[in-house]
C-alpha positions in Angstrom: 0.0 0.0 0.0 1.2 3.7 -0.3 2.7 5.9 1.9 0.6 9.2 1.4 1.5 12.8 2.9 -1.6 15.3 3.6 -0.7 19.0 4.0 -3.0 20.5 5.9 -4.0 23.5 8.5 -6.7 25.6 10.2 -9.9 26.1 8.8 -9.5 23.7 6.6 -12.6 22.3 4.7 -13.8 19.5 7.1 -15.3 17.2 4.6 -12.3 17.2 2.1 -9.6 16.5 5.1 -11.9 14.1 7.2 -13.3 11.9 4.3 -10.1 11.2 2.0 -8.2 10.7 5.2 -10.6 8.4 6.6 -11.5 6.8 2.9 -7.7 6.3 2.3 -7.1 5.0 5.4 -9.9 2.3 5.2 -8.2 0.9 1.9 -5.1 0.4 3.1 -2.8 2.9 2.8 -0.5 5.2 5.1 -2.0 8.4 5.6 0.4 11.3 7.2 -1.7 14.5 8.2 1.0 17.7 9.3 0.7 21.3 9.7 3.6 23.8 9.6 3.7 25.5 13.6 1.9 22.2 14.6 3.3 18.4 15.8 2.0 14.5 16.0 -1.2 14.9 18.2 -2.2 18.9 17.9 -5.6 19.5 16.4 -6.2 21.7 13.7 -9.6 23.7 13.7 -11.5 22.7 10.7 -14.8 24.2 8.9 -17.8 23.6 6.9 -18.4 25.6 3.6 -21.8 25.6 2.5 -24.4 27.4 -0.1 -27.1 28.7 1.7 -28.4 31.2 -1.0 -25.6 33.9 -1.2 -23.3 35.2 -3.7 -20.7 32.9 -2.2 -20.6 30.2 0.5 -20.8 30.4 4.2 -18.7 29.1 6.8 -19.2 27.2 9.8 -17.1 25.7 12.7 -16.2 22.2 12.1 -14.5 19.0 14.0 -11.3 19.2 15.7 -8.5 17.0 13.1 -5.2 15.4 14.9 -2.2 15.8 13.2 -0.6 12.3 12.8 3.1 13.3 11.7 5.2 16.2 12.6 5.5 18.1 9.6 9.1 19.0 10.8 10.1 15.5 10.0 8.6 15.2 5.9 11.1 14.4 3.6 8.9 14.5 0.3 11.0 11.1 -1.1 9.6 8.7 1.7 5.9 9.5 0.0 4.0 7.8 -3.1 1.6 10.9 -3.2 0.4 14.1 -1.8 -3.1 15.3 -0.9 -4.1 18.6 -0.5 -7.4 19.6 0.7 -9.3 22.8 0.3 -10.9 25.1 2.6 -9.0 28.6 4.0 -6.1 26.9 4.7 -4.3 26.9 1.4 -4.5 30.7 1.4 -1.9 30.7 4.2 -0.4 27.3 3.3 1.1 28.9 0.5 2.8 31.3 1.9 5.3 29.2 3.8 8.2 28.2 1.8 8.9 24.1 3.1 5.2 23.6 2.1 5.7 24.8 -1.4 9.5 22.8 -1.0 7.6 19.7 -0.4 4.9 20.5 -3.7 7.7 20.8 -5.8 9.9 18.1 -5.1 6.5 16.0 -5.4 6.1 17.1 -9.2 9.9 16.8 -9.9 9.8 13.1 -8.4 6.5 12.4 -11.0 4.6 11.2 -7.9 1.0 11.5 -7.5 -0.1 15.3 -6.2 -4.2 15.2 -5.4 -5.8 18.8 -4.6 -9.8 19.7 -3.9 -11.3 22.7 -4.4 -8.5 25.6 -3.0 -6.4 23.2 -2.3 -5.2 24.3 -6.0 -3.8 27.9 -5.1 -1.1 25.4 -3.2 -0.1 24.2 -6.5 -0.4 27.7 -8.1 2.1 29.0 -5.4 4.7 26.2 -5.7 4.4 27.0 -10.2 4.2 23.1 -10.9 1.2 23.0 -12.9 2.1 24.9 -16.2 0.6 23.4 -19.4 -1.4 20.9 -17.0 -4.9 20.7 -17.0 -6.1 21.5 -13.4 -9.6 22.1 -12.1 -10.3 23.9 -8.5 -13.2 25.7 -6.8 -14.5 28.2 -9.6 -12.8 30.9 -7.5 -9.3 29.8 -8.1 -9.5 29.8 -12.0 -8.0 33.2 -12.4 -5.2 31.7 -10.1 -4.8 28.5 -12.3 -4.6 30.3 -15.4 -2.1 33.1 -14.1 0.3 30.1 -12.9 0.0 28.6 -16.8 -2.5 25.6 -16.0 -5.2 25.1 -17.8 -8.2 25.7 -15.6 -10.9 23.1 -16.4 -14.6 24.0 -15.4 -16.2 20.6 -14.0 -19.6 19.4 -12.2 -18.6 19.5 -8.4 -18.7 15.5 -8.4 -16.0 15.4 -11.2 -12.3 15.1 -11.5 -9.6 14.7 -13.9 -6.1 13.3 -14.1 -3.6 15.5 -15.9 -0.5 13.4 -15.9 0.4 13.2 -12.0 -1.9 15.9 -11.0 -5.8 14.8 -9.7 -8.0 17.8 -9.3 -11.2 18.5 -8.8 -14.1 21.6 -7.9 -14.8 20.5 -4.3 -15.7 17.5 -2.1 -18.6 16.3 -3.7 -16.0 15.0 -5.7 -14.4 12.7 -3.6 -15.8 9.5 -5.1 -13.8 10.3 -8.3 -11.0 12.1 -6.7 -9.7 9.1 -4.7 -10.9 6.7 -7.3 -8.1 8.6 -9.9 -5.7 9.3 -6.9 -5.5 5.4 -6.1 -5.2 4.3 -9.9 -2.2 6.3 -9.9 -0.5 4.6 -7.1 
């Protein structure tokens, strides 16, 4: 089974870090959750984005998430693949430069890089996704574009495989995300 690193952080989306860690888990495979400023056994706060009417989504307080790895410790070639959920915490993710260390040695190496929904501006900060076709939360297309992807306008229970990257709108998307995540592998 693979070894599988998940970079993750506050205010995450809760469904896309619970259910693919969970779901991934469940089939076998070695699932590392870390946060940069956080170790093995902190919780990160997560949240729940939902459409309630509004021009955009709302936000809600979610489930606590241990960390099970200390991100001080991730060496990108012990790792088959790479997750990277959505939510608010790519938008600071990004900024920190072993996190976008880690994304790039993961596209040098050709190993499997899965992102959900913002989860995409991650790979958009690292600039590993030129001439790739990516898709992300609608919201990140001018991102995707500006980085030299391809942004690709799905249903929010599709995905597509571009090479080594699986991407998709949002969690809905899960059953197709991990089914083209794990065919990889």
């Amino acid at each position: 089974m693979a070894k599988i690193l998940m970079i993750t952080g506050d205010f995450v989306e809760d469904y896309e870090n619970m259910v693919p860690f969970q779901a991934l888990l469940a089939m076998g495979h070695q699932v590392d959750a870390v946060c940069p400023g956080k170790g093995k056994n902190d919780s990160i706060a997560t949240c729940i984005h939902d459409f309630e009417g509004h021009q955009t989504y709302t936000e809600k307080r979610g489930h606590n998430f241990t960390l099970n790895a200390e991100f001080d410790q991730v060496a990108a070639s012990e790792y088959d693949a790479l997750y990277l959920p959505g939510g608010r915490a790519p938008e600071y993710l990004r900024l920190d430069n072993k996190v976008l260390a880690i994304i790039k040695a993961f596209a040098a190496s050709n190993k499997p890089i899965a992102a959900v929904c913002h989860g995409a501006q991650l790979l958009t900060a690292a600039n590993v996704i030129e001439g790739k076709k990516i898709s992300a939360y609608p919201a990140c297309a001018p991102e995707v574009r500006q980085a030299g992807g391809e942004y690709v306008d799905l249903q929010m229970d599709e995905a597509i495989t571009d090479g080594k990257f699986v991407t998709a709108p949002a969690w809905p998307a899960h059953p197709a995300l991990l089914r083209q995540l794990v065919a990889l592998l």
